[in-house]
KEGU-56655 format. One record per residue: x, y, z of N, C-alpha, C, O in turn. Coordinates in steps of 0.001 Angstrom, whole numbers, plus 500000, padded with zeros to 6 digits. Example, Ala and Ser with C-alpha at 12.3 -4.5 7.8 and 13.67 -1.06 7.14 Angstrom:
<rs>
513190494310507800512300495500507800513200496700507800514236496681508465 512850497750507080513670498940507140512900500030507870513409501138508039 
</rs>
This chain:
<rs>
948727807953347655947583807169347254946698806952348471947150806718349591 945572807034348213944899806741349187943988805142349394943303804642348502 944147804678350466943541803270350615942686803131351783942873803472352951 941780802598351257940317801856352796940576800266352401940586799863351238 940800799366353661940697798408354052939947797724355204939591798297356234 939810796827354998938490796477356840939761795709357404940283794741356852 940011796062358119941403795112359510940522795086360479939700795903360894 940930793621360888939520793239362044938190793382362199937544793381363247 937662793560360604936384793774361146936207795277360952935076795657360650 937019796032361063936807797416360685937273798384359720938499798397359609 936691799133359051937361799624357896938185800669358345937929801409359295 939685800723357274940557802084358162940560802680356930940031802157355950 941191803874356907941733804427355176943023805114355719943144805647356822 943742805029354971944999805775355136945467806571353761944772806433352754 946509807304353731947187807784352874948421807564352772949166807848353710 948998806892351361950704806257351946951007806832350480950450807113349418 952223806824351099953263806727349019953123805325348439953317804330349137 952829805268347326952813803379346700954060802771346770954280801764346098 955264803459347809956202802234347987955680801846349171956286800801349410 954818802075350189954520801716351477953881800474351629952971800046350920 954603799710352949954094798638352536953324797521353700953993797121354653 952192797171353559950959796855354390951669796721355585951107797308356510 952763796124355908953311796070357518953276797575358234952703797804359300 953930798458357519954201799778357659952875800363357967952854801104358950 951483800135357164950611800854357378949739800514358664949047801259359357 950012799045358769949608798199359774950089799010361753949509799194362824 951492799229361137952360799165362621952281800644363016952041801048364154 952540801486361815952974802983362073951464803701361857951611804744362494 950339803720361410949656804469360970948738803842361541947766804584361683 948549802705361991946720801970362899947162801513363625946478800574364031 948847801738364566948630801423365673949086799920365954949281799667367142 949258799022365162948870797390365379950040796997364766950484796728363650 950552797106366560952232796167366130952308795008366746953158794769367603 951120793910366227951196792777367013952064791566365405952216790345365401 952349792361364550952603791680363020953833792384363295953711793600363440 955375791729363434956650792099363431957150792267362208956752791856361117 958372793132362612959001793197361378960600792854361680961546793420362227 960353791628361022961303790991361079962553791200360084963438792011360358 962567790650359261963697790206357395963427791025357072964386791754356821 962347791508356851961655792691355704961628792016354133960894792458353249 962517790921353956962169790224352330961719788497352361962096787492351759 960620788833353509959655787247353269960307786278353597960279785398352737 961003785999354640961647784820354609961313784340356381961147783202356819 961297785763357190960807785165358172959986784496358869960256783542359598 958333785261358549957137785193358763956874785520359528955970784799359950 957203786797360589957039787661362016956097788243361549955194788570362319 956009788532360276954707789550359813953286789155358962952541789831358252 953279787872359342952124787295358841950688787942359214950278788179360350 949896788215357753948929788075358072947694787826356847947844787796355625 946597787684357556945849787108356664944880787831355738943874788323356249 945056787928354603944732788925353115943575788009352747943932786915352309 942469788188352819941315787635352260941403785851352371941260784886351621 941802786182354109942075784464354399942977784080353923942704782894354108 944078784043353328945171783502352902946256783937353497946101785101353865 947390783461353776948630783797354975949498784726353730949596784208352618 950085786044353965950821786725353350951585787637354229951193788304355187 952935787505353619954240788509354624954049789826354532954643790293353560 953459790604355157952932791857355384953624792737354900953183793824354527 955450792183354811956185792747354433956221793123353157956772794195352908 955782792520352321955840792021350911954889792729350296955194793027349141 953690793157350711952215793297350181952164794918350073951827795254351209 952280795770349513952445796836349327950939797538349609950042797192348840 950596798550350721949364798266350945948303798832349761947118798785350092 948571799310348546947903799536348022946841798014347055945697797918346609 947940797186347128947559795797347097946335795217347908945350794625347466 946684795571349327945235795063350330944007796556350000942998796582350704 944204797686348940943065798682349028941764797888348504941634797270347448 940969798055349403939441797602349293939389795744349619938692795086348847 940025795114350584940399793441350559940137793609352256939774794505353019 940466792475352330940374792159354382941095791549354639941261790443354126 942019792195355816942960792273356694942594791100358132941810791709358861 942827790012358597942932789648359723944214789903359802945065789570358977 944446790749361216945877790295362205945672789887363147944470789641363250 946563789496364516946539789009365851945559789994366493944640789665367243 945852791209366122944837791924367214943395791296367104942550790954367931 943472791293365838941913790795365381941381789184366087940256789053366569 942340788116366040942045787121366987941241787470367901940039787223367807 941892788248369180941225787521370521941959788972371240942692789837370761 941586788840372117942215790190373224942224789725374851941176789224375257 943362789862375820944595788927376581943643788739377716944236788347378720 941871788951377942940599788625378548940026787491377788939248786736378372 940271787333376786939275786738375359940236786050374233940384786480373089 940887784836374817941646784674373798941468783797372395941164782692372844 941481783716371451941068782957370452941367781416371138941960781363372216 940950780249370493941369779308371092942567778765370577943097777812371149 943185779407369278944363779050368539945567779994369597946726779582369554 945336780933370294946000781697371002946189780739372530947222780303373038 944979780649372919944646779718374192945652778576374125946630778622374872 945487777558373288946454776449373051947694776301372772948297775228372820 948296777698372367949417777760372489950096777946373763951152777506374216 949203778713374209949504779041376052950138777804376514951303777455376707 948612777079376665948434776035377276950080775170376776950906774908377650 950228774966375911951336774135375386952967774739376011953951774123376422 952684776205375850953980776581376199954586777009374917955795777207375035 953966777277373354954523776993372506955603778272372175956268778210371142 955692778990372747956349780452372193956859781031373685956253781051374757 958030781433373386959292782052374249959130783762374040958304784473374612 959943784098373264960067785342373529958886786552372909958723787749373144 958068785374371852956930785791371414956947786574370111955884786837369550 958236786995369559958121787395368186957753787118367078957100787827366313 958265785753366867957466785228365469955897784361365811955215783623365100 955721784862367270954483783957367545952785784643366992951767783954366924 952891786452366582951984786532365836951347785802364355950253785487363888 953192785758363873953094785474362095952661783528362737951537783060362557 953529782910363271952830781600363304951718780874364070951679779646363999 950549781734365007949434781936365052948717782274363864947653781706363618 949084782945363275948103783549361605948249782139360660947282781503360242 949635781807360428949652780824359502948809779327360278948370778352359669 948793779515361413948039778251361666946543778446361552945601777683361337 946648779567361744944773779951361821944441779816360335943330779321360142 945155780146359204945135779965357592944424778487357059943445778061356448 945585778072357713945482776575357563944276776017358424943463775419357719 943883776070360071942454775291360314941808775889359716940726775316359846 941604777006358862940511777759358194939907776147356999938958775370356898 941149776430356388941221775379355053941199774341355378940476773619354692 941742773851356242941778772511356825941590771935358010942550771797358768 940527771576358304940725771790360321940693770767360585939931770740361551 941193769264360279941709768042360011942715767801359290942699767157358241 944257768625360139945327768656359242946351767241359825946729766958360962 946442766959359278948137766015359737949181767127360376949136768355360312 950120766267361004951284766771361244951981767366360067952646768398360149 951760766492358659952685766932357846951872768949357113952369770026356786 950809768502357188950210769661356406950365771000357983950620772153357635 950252770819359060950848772092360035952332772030359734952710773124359314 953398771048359807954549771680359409955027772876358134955792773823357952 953844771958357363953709772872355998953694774212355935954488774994355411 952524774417356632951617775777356754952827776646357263953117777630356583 953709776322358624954363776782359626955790776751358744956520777717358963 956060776210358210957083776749357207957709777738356901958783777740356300 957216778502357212957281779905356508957628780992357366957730782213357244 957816779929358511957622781376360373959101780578360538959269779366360399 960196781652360893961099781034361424960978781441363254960739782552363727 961206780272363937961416780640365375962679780320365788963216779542364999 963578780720367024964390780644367374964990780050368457966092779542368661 963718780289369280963623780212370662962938778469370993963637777718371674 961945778102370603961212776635370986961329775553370256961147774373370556 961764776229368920961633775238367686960262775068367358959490776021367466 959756773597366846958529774045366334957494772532366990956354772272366607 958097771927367775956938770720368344956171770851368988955267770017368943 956074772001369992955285772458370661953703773104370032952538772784370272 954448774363368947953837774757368153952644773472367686951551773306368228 953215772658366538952722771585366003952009770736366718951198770139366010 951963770286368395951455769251369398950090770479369708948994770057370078 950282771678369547948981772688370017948314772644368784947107772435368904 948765772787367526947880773151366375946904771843366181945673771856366162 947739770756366049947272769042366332946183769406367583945057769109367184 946154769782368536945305769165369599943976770187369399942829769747369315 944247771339369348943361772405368870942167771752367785940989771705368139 942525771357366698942175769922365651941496769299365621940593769115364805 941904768570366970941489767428367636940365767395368419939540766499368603 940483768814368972939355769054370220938556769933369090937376769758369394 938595770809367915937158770759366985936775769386366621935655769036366992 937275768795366163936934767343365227935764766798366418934567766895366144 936216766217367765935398766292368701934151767214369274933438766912370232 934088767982368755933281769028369298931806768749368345930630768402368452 932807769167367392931773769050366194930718767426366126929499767272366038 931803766483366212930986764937366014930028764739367603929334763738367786 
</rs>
């Protein structure tokens, strides 16, 4: 089957079998292994990314599903000169160790200030739900997504 999608801003097309599935087309065929592959059946969230703004396990999404839709991944954020400021604040915090599930829970936080950029603690735990980490746990994470928040809310008023 053949599929065109815009990832980052740019349109790709590929050719896959319809069991192939958006992580796969993502990692092996454009190059962009910043979306892990973790579980492979949705439970981790290493492979988050964002399907017409909404957080989805890359794993899961069969890419004929994303044919003709838009793709944000990490690459698409920011680049390691230029970092998004959801990328920046994690730095700054320290929030991520070995860095694997830190694409998928960068995406799910970026989901969420999309929708909400005056979240509580309880609505980022929410969002972040879905990313298992191993290495930091998740307060760090949550004290960057909060301050990130904090410093739009300010910006803006």
């Amino acid at each position: 089957m053949e599929i065109k999608v815009t990832v980052n801003g740019a349109e790709k097309a590929a050719s896959v079998p319809p069991e192939t599935t958006l992580l796969s087309v993502l990692r092996e065929q454009w190059g962009m292994t910043g979306s892990k592959s973790g579980c492979e059946v949705g439970d981790c969230g290493a492979c988050t990314v964002l399907l017409d703004g909404k957080p989805v396990n890359a794993c899961l999404v069969l890419a004929g599903q994303a044919n003709g839709r838009d793709v944000l991944s990490i690459e698409g954020l920011g680049t390691p000169n230029n970092l998004d400021p959801l990328q920046k604040i994690f730095e700054t915090h320290a929030s991520l160790q070995c860095g694997f599930c830190g694409p998928g829970v960068i995406m799910s936080a970026k989901a969420l200030l999309n929708k909400n950029p005056d979240p509580t603690r309880h609505d980022v735990r929410d969002a972040l739900a879905g990313n298992l980490c191993r290495c930091t746990g998740y307060v760090k994470m949550i004290d960057a997504v909060m301050e990130l928040a904090a410093n739009n809310k300010s910006e803006a008023a």
